[in-house]
C-alpha positions as CSV (number, residue, x, y, z in Angstrom):
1,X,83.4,-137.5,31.5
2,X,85.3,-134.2,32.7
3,X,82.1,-132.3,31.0
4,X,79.6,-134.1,32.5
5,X,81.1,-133.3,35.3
6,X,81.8,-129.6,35.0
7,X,77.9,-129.5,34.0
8,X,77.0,-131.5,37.2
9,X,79.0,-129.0,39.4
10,X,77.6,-126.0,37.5
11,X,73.7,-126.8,38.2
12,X,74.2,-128.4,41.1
13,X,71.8,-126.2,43.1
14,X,69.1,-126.0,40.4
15,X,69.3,-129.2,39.5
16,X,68.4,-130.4,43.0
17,X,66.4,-128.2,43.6
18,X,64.0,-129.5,40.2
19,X,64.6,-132.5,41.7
20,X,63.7,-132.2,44.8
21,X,60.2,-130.1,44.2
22,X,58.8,-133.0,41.3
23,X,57.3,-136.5,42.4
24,X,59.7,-139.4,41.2
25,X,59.3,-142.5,39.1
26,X,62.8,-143.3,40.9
27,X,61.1,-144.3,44.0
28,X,58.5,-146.4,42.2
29,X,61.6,-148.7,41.0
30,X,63.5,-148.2,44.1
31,X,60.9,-150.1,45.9
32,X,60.8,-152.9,43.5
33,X,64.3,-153.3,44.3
34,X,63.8,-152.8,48.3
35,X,61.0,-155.6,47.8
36,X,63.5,-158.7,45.9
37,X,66.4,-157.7,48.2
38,X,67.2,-159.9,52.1
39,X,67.7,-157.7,55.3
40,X,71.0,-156.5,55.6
41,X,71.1,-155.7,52.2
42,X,74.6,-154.2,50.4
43,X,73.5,-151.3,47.9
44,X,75.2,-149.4,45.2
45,X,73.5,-146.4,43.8
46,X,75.5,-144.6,40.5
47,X,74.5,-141.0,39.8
48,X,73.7,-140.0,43.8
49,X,73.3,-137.1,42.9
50,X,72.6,-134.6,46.1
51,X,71.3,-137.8,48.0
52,X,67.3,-137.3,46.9
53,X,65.3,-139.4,46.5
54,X,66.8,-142.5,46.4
55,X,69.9,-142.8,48.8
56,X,68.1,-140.8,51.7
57,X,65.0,-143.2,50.7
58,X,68.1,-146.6,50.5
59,X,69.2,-144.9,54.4
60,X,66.1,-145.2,55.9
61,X,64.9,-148.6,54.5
62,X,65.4,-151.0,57.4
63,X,67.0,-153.8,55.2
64,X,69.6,-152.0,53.7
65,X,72.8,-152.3,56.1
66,X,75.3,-150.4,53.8
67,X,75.0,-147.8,50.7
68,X,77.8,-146.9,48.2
69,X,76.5,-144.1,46.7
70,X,78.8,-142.8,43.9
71,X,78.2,-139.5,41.9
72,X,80.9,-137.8,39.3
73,X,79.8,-134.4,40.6
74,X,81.8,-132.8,43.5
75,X,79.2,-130.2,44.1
76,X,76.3,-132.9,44.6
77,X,78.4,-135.0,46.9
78,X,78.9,-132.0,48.9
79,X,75.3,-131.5,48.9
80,X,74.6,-134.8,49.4
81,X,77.1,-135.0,52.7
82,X,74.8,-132.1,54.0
83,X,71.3,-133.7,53.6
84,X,72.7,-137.4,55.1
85,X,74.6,-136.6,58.0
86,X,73.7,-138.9,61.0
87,X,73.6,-142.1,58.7
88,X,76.5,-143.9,59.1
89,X,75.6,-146.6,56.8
90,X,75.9,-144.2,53.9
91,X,79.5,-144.0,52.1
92,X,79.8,-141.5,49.9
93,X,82.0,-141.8,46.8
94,X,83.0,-139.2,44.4
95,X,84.4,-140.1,40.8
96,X,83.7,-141.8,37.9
97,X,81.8,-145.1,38.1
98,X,83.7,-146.8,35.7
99,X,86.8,-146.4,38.2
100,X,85.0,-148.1,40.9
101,X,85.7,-151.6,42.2
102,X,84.0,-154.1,44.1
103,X,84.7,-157.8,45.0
104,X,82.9,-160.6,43.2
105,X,79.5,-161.2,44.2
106,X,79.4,-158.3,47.2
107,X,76.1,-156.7,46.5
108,X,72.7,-157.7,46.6
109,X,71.8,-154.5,45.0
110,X,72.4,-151.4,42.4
111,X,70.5,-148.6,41.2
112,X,71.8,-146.6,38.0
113,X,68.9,-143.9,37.6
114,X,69.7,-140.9,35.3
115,X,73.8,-142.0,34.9
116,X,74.7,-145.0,32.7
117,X,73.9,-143.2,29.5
118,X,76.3,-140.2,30.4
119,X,79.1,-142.6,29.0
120,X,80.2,-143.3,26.0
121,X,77.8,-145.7,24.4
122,X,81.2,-147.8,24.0
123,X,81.5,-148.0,27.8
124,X,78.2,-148.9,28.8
125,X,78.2,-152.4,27.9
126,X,81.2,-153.0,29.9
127,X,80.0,-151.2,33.0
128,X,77.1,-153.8,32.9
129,X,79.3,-156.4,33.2
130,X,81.2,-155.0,35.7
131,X,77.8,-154.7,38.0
132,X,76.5,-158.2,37.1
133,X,79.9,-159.4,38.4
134,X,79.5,-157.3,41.7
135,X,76.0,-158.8,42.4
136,X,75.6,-161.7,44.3
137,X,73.1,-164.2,42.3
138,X,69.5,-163.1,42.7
139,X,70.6,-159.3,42.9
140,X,68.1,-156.7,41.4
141,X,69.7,-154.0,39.0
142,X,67.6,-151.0,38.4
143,X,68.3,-148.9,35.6
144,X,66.9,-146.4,33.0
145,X,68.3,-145.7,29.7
146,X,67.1,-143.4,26.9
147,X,65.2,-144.6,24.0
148,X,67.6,-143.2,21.1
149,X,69.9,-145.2,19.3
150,X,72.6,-142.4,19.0
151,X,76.4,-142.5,19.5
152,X,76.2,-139.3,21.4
153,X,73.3,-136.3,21.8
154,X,74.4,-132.7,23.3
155,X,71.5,-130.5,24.6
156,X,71.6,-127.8,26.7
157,X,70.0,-129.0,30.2
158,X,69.8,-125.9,33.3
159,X,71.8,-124.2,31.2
160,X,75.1,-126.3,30.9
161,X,75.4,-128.6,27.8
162,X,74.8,-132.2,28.7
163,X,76.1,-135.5,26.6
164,X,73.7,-138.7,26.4
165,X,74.0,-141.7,24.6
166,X,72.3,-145.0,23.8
167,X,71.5,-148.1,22.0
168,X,67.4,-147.9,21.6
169,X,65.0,-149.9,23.4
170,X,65.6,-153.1,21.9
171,X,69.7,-152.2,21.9
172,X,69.9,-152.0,25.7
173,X,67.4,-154.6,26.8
174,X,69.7,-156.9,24.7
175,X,72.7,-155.3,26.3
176,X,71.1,-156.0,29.4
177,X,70.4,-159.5,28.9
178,X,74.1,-159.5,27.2
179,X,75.6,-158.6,30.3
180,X,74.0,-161.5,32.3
181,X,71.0,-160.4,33.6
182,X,67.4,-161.8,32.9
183,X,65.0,-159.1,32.4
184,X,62.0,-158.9,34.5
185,X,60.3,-155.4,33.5
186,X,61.0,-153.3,31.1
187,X,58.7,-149.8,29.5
188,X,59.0,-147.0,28.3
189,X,57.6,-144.1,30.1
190,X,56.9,-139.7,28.9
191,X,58.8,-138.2,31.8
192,X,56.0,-135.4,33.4
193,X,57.0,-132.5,32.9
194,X,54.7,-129.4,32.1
195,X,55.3,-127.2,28.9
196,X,58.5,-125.4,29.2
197,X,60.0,-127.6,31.7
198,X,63.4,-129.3,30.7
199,X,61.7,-133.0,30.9
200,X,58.7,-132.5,28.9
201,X,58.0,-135.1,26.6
202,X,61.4,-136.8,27.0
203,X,60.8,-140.8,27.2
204,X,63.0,-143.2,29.4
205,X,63.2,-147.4,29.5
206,X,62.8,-148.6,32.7
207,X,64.6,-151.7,33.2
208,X,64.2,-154.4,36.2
209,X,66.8,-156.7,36.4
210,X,68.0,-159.9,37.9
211,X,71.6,-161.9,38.2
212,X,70.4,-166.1,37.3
């Protein structure tokens, strides 16, 4: 993960930037999540990023009590600080998400938009468990993957070279259900992006999913 990382901290500033000036499917599945979830809601977001959308979306959302918003990248957490000041409710956590630790049953919620398939394809289906554990029962995971079954794909991405990897479609919704969760939506979507731009034509799987 120390490349991802590096990469991350590299294009922090363009990256957020893309980000920032596109519409978002993320918020589309955010709010299926902020619609299944009780007030004072417990959140975890993995891959914050620089705090856009979705955890300054998850700050002002008036059922979410507290956010654990995790990202590998110390320049996005930086950035991320400087865009949510003023919301206490927001704890900020830089590292690798397969360090973190929470107690049985703590969250009603997690977000994994754009990170789980940054680890090893080895890794990912023991980082599901680990967040079907955390959830209380009836907690809403959403998550995207990418549609290639492929131990590990490098492309160059704002200039710095990136590391993917996946199990297909059909490979992660059964890791999904593997891990616990029943699946309530689940399709594939052609990212927007215009000719030239570094999305165009790429295709996620957008997953819904709920502890029994």
């Amino acid at each position: 993960m120390d490349s991802i990382k590096s990469s991350y901290d590299a294009m922090a500033a363009d990256y957020t930037a893309w980000v920032e000036a596109k519409p978002s499917r993320r918020l589309h599945y955010l709010s299926k999540l902020l619609d299944s979830i009780p007030s004072d809601s417990s959140i975890l977001e993995l891959g914050c990023g620089a705090g856009i959308p979705v955890t300054l979306a998850l700050a002002q959302h008036l059922k979410v009590k507290k956010i654990i918003a995790n990202d590998i990248s110390s320049a996005q957490i930086a950035l991320a600080k400087e865009r949510l000041q003023g919301y206490e409710h927001v704890n900020l956590v830089e590292g690798d998400m397969c360090t973190l630790s929470f107690p049985p049953s703590s969250l009603n919620g997690v977000v994994a938009f754009f990170s789980l398939f940054h680890l090893p394809r080895s890794e990912q289906p023991t980082q599901l468990l680990k967040i079907h554990s955390w959830l209380q029962a009836g907690g809403v995971l959403v998550i995207n993957f990418g549609t290639e079954n492929v131990e590990e794909h490098v492309n160059d991405f704002f200039g710095e070279q990136m590391a993917w990897s996946g199990w297909g479609v059909e490979g992660s919704k059964a890791m999904v259900t593997g891990a616990g969760f029943d699946v309530l939506e689940a399709e594939v979507l052609e990212e927007g992006g215009g000719e030239g731009e570094v999305d165009s034509g790429v295709r996620f799987l957008w997953v819904v999913a709920r502890k029994a």
